[in-house]
C-alpha positions as CSV (number, residue, x, y, z in Angstrom):
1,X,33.3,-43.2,-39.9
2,X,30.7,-42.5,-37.8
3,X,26.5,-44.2,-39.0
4,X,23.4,-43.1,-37.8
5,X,22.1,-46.0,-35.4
6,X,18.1,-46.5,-35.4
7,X,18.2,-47.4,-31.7
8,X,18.1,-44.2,-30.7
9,X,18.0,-40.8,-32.6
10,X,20.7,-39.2,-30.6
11,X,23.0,-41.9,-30.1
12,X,25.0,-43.1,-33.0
13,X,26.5,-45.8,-34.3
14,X,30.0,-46.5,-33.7
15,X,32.8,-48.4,-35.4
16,X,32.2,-51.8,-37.1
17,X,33.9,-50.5,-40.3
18,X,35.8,-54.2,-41.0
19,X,32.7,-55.7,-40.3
20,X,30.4,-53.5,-42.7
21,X,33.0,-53.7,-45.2
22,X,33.3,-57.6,-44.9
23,X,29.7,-58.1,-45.7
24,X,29.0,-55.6,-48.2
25,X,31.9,-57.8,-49.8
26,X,30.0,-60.8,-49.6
27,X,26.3,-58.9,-50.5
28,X,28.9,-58.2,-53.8
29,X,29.2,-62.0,-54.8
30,X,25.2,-62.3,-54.4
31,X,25.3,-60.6,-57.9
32,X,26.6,-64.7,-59.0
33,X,24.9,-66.8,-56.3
34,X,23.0,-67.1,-52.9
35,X,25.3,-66.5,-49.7
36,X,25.2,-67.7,-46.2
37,X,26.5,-64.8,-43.3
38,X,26.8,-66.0,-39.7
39,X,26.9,-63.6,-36.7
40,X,27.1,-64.1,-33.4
41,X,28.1,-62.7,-30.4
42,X,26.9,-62.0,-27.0
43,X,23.7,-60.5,-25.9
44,X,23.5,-56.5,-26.2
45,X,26.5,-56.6,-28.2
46,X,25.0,-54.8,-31.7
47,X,24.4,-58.0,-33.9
48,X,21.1,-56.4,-35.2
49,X,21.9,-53.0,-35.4
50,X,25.4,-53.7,-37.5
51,X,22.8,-55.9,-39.9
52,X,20.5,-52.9,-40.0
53,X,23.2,-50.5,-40.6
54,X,24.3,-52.6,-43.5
55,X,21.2,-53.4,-45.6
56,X,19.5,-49.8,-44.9
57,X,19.7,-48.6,-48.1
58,X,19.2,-52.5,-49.8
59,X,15.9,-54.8,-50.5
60,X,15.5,-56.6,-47.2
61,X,13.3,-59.0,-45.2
62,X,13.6,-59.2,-41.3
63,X,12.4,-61.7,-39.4
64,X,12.6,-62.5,-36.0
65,X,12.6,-66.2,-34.9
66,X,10.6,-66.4,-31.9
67,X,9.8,-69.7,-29.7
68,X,6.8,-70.5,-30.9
69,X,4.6,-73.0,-32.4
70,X,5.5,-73.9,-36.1
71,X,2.4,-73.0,-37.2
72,X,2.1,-69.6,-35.0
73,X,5.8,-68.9,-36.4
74,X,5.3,-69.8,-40.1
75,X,2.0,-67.4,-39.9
76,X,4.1,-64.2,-38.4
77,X,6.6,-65.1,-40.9
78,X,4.6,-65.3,-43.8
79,X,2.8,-62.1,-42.9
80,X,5.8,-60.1,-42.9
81,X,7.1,-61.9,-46.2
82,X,3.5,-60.5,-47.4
83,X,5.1,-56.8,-47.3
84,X,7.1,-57.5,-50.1
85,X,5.6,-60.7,-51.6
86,X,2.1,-59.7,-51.9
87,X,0.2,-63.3,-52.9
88,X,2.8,-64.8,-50.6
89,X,0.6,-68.4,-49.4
90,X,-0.6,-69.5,-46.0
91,X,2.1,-72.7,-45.8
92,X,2.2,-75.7,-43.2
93,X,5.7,-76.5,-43.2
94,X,9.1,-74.5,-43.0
95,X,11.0,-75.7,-46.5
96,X,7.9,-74.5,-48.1
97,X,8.0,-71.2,-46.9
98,X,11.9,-70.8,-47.3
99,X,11.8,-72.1,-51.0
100,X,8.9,-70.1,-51.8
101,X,10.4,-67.0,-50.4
102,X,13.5,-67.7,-52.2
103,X,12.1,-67.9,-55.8
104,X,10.1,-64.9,-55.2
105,X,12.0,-62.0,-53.9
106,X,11.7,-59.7,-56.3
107,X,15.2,-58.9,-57.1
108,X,18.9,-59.3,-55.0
109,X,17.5,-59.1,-51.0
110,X,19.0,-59.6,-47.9
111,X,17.0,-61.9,-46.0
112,X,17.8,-61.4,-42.1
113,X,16.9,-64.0,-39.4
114,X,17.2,-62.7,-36.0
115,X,18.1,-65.0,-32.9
116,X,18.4,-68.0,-35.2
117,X,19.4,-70.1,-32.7
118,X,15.7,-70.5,-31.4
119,X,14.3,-72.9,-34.5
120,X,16.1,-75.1,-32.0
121,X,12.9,-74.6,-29.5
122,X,10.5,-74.7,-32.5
123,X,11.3,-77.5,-34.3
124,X,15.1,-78.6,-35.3
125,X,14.2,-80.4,-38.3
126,X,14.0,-76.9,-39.4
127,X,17.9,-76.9,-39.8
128,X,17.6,-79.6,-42.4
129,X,15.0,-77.4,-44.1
130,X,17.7,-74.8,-44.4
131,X,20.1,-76.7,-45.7
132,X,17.9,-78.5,-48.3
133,X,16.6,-75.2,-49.6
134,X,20.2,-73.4,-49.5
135,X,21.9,-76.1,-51.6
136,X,18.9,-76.2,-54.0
137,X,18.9,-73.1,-54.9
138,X,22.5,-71.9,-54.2
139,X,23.5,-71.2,-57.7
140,X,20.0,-69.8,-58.9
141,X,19.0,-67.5,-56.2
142,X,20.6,-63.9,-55.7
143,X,20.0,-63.8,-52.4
144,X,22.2,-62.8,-48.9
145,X,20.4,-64.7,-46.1
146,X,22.1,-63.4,-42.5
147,X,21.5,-65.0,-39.3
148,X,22.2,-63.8,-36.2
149,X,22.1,-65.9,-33.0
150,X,23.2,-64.9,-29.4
151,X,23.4,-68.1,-28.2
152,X,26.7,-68.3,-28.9
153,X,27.5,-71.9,-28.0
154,X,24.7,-73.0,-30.3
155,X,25.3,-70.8,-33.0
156,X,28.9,-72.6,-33.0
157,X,27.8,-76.0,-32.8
158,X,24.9,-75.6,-35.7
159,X,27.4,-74.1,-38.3
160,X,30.7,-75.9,-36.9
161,X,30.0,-79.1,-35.8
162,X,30.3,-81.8,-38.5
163,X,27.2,-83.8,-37.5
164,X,25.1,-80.7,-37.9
165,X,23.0,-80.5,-41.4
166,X,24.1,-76.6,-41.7
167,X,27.8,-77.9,-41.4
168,X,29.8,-76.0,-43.8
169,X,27.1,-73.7,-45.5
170,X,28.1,-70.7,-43.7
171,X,29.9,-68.6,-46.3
172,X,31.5,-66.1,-43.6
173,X,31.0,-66.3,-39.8
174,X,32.0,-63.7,-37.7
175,X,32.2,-63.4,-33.9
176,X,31.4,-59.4,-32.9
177,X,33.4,-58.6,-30.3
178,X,32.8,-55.8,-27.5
179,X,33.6,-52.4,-28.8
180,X,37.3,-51.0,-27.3
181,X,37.5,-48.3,-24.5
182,X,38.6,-45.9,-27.1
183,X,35.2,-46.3,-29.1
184,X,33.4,-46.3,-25.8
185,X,34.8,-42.8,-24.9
186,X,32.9,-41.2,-28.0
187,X,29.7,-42.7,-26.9
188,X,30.5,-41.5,-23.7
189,X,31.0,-38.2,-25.2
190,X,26.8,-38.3,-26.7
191,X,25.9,-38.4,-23.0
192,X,28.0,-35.4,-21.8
193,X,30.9,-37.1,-19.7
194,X,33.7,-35.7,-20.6
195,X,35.7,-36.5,-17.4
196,X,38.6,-39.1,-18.9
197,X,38.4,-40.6,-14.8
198,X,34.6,-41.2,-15.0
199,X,34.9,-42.7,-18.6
200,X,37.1,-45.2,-17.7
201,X,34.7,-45.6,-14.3
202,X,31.6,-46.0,-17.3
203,X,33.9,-48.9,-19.2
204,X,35.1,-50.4,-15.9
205,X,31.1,-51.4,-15.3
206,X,29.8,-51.6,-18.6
207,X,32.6,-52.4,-20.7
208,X,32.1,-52.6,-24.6
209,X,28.6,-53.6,-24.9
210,X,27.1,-50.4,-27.0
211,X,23.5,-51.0,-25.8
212,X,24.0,-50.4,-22.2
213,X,25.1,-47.0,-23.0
214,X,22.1,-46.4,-25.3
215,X,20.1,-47.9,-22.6
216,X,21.6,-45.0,-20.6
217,X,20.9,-42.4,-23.1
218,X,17.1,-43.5,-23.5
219,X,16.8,-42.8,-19.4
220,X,18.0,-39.5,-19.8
221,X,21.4,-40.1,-18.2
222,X,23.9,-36.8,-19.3
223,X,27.1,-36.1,-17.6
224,X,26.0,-38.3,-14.4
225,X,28.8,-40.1,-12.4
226,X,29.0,-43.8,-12.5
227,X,27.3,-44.2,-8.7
228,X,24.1,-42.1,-9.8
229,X,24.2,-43.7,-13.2
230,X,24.1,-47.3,-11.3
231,X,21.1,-45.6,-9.4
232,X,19.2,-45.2,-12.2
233,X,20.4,-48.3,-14.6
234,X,20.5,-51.4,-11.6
235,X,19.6,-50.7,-8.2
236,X,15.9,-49.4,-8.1
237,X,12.6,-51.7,-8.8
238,X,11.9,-50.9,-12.1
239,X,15.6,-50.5,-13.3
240,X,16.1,-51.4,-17.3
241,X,19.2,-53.5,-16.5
242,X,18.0,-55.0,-12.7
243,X,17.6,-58.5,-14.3
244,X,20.0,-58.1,-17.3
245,X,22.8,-60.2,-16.4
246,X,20.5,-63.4,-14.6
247,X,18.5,-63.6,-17.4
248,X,21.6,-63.9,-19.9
249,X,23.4,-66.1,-18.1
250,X,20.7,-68.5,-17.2
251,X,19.5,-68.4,-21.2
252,X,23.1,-69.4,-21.6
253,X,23.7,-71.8,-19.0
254,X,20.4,-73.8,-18.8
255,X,20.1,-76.6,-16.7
256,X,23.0,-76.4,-14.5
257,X,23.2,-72.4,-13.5
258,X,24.4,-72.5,-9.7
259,X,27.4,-74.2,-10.5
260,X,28.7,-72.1,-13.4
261,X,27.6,-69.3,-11.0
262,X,29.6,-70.3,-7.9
263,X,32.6,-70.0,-10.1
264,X,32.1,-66.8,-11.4
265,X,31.2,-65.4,-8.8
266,X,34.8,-66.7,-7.0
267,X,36.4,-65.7,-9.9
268,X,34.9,-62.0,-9.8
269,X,36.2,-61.6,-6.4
270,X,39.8,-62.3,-7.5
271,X,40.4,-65.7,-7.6
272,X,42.1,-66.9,-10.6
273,X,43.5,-70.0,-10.5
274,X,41.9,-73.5,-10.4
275,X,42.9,-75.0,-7.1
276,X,41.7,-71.9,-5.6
277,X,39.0,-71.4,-7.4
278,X,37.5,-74.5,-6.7
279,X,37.8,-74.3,-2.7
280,X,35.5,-71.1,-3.1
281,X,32.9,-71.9,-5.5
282,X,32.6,-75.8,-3.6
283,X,33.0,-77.6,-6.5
284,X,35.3,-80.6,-6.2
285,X,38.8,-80.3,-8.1
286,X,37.9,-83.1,-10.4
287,X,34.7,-81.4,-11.6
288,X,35.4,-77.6,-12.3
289,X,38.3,-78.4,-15.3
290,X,35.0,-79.3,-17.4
291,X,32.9,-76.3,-16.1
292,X,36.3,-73.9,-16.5
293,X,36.6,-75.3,-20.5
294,X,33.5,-74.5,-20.8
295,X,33.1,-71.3,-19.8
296,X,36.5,-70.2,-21.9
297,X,36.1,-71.6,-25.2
298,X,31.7,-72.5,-25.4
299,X,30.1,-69.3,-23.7
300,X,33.5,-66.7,-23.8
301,X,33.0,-65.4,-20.3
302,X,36.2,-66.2,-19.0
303,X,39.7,-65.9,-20.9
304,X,42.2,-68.4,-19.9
305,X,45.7,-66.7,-19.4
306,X,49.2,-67.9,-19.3
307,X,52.3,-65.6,-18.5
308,X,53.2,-63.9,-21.9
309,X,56.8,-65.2,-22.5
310,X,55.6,-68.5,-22.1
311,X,57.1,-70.0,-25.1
312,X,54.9,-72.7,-25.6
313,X,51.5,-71.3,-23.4
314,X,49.4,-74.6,-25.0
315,X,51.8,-76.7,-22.6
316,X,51.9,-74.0,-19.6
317,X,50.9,-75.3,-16.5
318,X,50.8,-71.7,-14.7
319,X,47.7,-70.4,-16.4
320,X,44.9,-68.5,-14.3
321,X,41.5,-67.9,-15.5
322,X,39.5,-64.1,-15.7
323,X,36.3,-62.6,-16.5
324,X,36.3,-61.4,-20.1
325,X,33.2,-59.1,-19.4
326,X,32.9,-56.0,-17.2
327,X,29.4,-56.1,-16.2
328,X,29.6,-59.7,-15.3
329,X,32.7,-59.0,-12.5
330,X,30.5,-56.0,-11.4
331,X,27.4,-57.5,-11.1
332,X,28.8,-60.9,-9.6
333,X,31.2,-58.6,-7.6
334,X,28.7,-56.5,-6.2
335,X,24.6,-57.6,-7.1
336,X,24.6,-61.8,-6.9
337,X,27.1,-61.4,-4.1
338,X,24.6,-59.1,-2.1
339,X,21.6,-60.7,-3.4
340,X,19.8,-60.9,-0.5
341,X,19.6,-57.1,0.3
342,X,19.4,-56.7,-3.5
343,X,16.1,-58.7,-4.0
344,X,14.8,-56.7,-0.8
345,X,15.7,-53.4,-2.4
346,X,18.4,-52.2,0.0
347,X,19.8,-50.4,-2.7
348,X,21.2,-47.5,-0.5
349,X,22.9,-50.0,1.7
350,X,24.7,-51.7,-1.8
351,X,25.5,-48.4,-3.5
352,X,27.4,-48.0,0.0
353,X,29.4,-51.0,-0.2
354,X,30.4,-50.6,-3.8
355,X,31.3,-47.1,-3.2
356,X,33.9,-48.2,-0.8
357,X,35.3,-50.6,-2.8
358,X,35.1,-49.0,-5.9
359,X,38.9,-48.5,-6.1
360,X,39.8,-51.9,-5.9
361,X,37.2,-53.2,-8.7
362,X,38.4,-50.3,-11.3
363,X,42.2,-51.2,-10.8
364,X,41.8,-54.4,-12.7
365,X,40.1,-53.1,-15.1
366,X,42.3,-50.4,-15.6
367,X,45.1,-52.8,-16.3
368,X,43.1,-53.8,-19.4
369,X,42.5,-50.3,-20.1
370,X,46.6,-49.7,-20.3
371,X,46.8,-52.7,-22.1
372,X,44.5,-51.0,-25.0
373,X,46.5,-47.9,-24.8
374,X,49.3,-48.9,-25.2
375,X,48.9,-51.4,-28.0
376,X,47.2,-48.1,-29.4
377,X,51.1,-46.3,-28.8
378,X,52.2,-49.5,-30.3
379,X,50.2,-48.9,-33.4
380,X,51.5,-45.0,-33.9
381,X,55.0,-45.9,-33.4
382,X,55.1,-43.8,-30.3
383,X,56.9,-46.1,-27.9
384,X,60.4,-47.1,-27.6
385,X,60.4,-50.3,-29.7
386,X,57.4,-52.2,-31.5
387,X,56.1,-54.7,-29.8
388,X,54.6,-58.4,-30.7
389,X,52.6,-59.0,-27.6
390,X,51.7,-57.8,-24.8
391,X,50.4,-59.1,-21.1
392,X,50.8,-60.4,-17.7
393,X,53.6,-62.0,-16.0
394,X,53.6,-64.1,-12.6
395,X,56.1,-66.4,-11.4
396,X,55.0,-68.1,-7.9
397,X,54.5,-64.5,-5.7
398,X,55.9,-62.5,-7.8
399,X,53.5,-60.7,-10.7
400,X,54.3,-57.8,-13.4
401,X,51.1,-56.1,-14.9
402,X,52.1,-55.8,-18.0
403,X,54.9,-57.1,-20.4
404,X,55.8,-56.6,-24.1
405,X,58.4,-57.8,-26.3
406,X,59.3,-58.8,-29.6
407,X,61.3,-61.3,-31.9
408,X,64.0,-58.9,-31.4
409,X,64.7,-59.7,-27.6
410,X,63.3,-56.2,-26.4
411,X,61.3,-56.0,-23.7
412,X,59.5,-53.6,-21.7
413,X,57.7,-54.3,-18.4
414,X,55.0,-51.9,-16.3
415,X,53.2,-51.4,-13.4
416,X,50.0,-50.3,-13.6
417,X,48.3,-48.4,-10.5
418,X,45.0,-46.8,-10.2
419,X,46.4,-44.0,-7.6
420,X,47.8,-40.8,-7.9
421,X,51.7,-40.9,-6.9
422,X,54.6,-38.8,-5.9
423,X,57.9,-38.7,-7.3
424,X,59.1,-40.7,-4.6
425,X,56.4,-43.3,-4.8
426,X,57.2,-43.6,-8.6
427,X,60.6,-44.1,-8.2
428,X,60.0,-46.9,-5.3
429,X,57.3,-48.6,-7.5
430,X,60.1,-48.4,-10.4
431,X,63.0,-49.9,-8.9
432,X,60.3,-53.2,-7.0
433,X,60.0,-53.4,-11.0
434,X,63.3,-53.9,-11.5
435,X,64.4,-56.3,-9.2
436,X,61.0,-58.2,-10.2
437,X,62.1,-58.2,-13.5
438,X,65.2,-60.2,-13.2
439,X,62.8,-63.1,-12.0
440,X,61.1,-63.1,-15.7
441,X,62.5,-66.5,-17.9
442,X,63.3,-64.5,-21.0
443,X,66.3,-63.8,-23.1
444,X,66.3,-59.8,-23.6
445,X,69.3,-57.6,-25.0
446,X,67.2,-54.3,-24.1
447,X,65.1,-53.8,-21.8
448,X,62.6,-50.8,-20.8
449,X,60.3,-50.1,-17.3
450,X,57.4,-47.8,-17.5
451,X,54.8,-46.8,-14.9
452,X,51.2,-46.3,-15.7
453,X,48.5,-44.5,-12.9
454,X,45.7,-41.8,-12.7
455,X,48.5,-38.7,-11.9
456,X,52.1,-39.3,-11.8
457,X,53.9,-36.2,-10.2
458,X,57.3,-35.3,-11.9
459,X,56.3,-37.2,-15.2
460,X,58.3,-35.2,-17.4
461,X,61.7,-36.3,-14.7
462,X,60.7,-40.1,-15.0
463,X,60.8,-39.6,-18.7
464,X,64.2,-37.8,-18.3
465,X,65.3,-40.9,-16.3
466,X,64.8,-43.4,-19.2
467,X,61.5,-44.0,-18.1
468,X,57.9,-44.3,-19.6
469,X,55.6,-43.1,-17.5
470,X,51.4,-42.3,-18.2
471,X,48.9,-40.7,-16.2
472,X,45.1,-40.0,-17.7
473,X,46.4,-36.7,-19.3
474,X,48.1,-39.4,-22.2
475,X,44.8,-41.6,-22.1
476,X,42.9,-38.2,-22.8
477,X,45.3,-37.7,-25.7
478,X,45.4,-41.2,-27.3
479,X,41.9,-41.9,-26.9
C-alpha cells in the first residue's frame, strides 16, 4: 500500500503498513480508555510523518516540544491547544495544562508530542507531570497521546528504566527501523533512477533513511548518478545535508564526541574488531569495551556480530563490531576523514578521492544488500532449502560472506563480489568456497555454494553445475 506523504507532493510515502496497523489498533482501545504510544528511532528516519499518516483523517493536536523556557513552552503550547479548545487558559505550570487539555478535547483525539525527549532541557519534573495526569485520568479520558523522541537513548531510559516516573506507562513502544533496499528502490523510482547499479550506489550512501531521498527530491535531483547527486546533497557550501551527520551525532553523544568519533571513524575504514580497533581510534584497550556497549545497544550505530553457527553467540569470544548506518560509514569514510579540505571546500579534490574508492566502500554494502535479497528468496520459497538464519562466517583468516542454515543441518554458503566475472573467475571463486567451507564448525548433511556479483558470465552453466549464482538481473527481478 502505497500513502500520500505531506513532505513533499511528489514523493510518497512508503511502507510502514505493521506499524500503521499496530497503532490504529491501539487508537481502537481509546474507545475504553486513554493510551500511551512510544516511538522512537533515529533522526530522519519518518517518526512524524508515520504519526501524520496515521491520525490524517482523526481529531488531533500536534505539538512540538522545543527547548525552551517553561513559560515560553507552555504559551506555544497553549496557543495551539487554542485551535481546538477555544477558551483554553493562559497556565503557569505543565500538569495544569496537560490535565486541562485532557478533560477538554472535544471528543477521542490523538494528542502528538514531537521530540519528547527535550522536556528533559525544559524542566524534568515535567515527566512526573505526565505521569500524574496519565494515571488520573487513564480510565476516564478517550484519548491516544503519542510521543516521538529521537534521542533514542533517552527515549529508552524515560519509558524503560525502573527509577524513571514514566516507567511502565507506555502502552506500545516501537523502535522504527530504516526502510529495506527493496522499499528504497521505489523511492528511487519517484526520482527517475531506474538503473538497478546506481540504486544500490543511492542505498550504499544513504541507506534506509526515507528523508534523505525526499531531501533529494525537493533539490530537483531526477535520474542523477550518485557522484552528481553527492554534489548537490554534501559537498558544496550551502548543501542541505553538509552538517547532517555532525550535528546528529554530537546531539547524541554530548559531552564526550571525539572519542565515540575516533572509533567510528576506525570502524568505517574497516576495522572491526576490538584489539584493533582500539590501536586506531587511540583509545586504551581497557576503555573502548564501555564506549563499544554503548554505541551497540544505547545509540544503535554499530551492530555487534558473531559468526552465524555460533551456537551459543552470547558466550562467543570472536565477535567483530560494524556500522549499522550507511551514511555514517560514508561520511566518516570519506567527509570527517578529509575534514580539513572539507571545511575549506575542496570539494572537487574529495569527489576525486571517493570516486576512486568507490568500489571498495559499495562492496560492503552490497553484502548487506544480498543478505536482504536473499532472505527475500527465502521468503518466496525460491531457494533450495528454507533457511533460519543467515550471515557471516570467520574463523582466524579465513571469512565466508554469507551463510544460511536451518534446524535441518542444511547449509548453504556464498561469496559475494561487487565485480563482473567470467566463467572462469566463477568457477575459481567457487571452488576457494569450497575448501573454505570445510573450516566452518557445523554439523551439515547437505550442503549448497552460491555466488552473488554485479554480472556473472555463464550464469545459466553455474546453475547447471549445482550452483546458485545472482547477478543484478535477479536483484532487478526480486526487488
Amino acid at each position: 500500500m502505497i500513502r500520500y506523504s505531506s513532505i513533499s507532493e511528489k514523493m510518497k510515502f512508503y511502507n510502514r503498513n505493521e506499524e500503521l496497523n499496530e497503532i490504529e489498533r491501539v487508537w481502537n482501545l481509546c474507545n475504553k480508555s486513554m493510551h500511551f504510544t512510544v516511538v522512537s528511532g533515529r533522526r530522519r528516519v519518518g517518526k512524524t510523518e508515520l504519526v501524520k499518516q496515521f491520525y490524517k483523517d482523526k481529531e488531533h493536536l500536534y505539538f512540538f516540544v522545543g527547548r525552551k523556557k517553561v513559560p515560553l513552552l507552555l504559551e506555544e503550547l497553549s496557543s495551539i491547544a487554542r485551535g481546538k479548545i477555544e477558551k483554553f487558559p493562559t497556565l503557569i505550570k505543565f500538569d495544569e495544562f496537560l490535565e486541562f487539555l485532557l478533560n477538554n478535547v472535544s471528543k477521542k483525539t490523538v494528542i502528538f508530542f514531537d521530540e519528547f525527549q527535550n522536556f528533559k532541557y525544559v524542566d524534568e519534573s515535567i515527566f512526573s507531570d505526565f505521569q500524574k495526569v496519565f494515571d488520573r485520568n487513564k480510565e476516564k479520558v478517550k484519548a491516544h497521546i503519542i510521543i516521538a523522541g529521537s534521542h533514542v537513548t533517552l527515549i529508552n531510559k524515560i519509558f524503560s528504566d525502573n527509577k524513571e516516573p514514566l516507567f511502565g506507562r507506555a502502552t506500545e513502544k516501537y523502535v522504527l527501523k530504516p526502510l529495506t533496499f527493496k522499499i528504497i528502490c521505489r523511492m528511487l523510482e519517484d526520482l527517475k533512477i531506474k538503473n538497478i547499479e546506481e540504486k544500490i550506489k543511492w542505498y550504499s550512501v544513504f541507506g534506509g533513511i526515507p528523508k534523505y531521498y525526499v531531501t533529494a527530491e525537493e533539490q530537483g535531483i531526477k535520474g542523477n548518478d550518485i557522484l552528481s547527486a553527492l554534489k548537490t546533497l554534501l559537498f558544496r557550501d550551502f548543501a542541505p545535508l553538509k552538517d547532517e551527520a555532525r550535528s546528529i551525532l554530537i546531539e547524541e553523544f554530548g559531552s564526550e564526541p571525539p572519542s565515540y568519533f575516533s572509533i567510528l571513524e576506525a570502524i568505517a575504514l574497516g576495522n572491526s574488531e576490538m584489539t584493533t580497533i582500539a590501536n586506531k581510534s587511540g583509545i586504551n584497550i581497557k576503555s573502548i569495551s564501555k564506549y563499544l556497549s554503548l554505541l551497540v545497544k544505547d545509540f544503535g550505530y554499530l551492530s555487534y556480530e558473531v559468526p552465524i553457527t555460533e551456537e551459543r553467540p552470547w558466550k562467543s569470544k570472536r565477535g567483530r563490531y560494524f556500522l549499522s548506518d550507511n551514511f555514517f560509514r560514508f561520511w566518516f569514510r570519506y567527509v570527517y576523514r578529509n575534514r580539513s579540505d572539507y571545511e575549506v571546500g575542496n570539494y572537487d579534490v574529495l569527489l576525486n578521492k571517493i570516486k576512486k574508492d568507490f568500489d571498495s566502500f559499495f562492496g560492503r554494502s552490497f553484502e548487506e544488500i544480498s543478505k536482504q535479497l536473499l532472505v527475500e528468496l527465502n521468503n518466496q520459497n525460491a531457494l533450495a532449502f528454507k533457511f533460519e538464519k543467515i550471515g557471516r562466517w570467520w574463523w582466524r583468516d579465513e571469512e565466508i560472506d554469507l551463510v544460511a542454515l536451518n534446524g535441518d543441518k542444511q547449509i548453504a554458503f556464498f561469496e559475494v563480489e561487487w565485480k563482473s566475472l567470467s566463467k572462469r573467475e566463477s568457477l575459481k571463486i567457487l571452488t576457494e568456497l569450497k575448501e573454505k567451507s570445510k573450516f566452518v564448525d557445523w554439523s551439515r548433511k547437505k550442503e549448497y555454494f552460491g555466488l552473488i556479483a554485479k554480472k556473472i558470465e555463464s550464469k545459466g552453466e553455474l546453475r547447471e553445475l549445482g550452483y546458485s549464482a545472482y547477478d543484478l538481473e535477479d536483484f532487478s527481478i526480486a526487488v
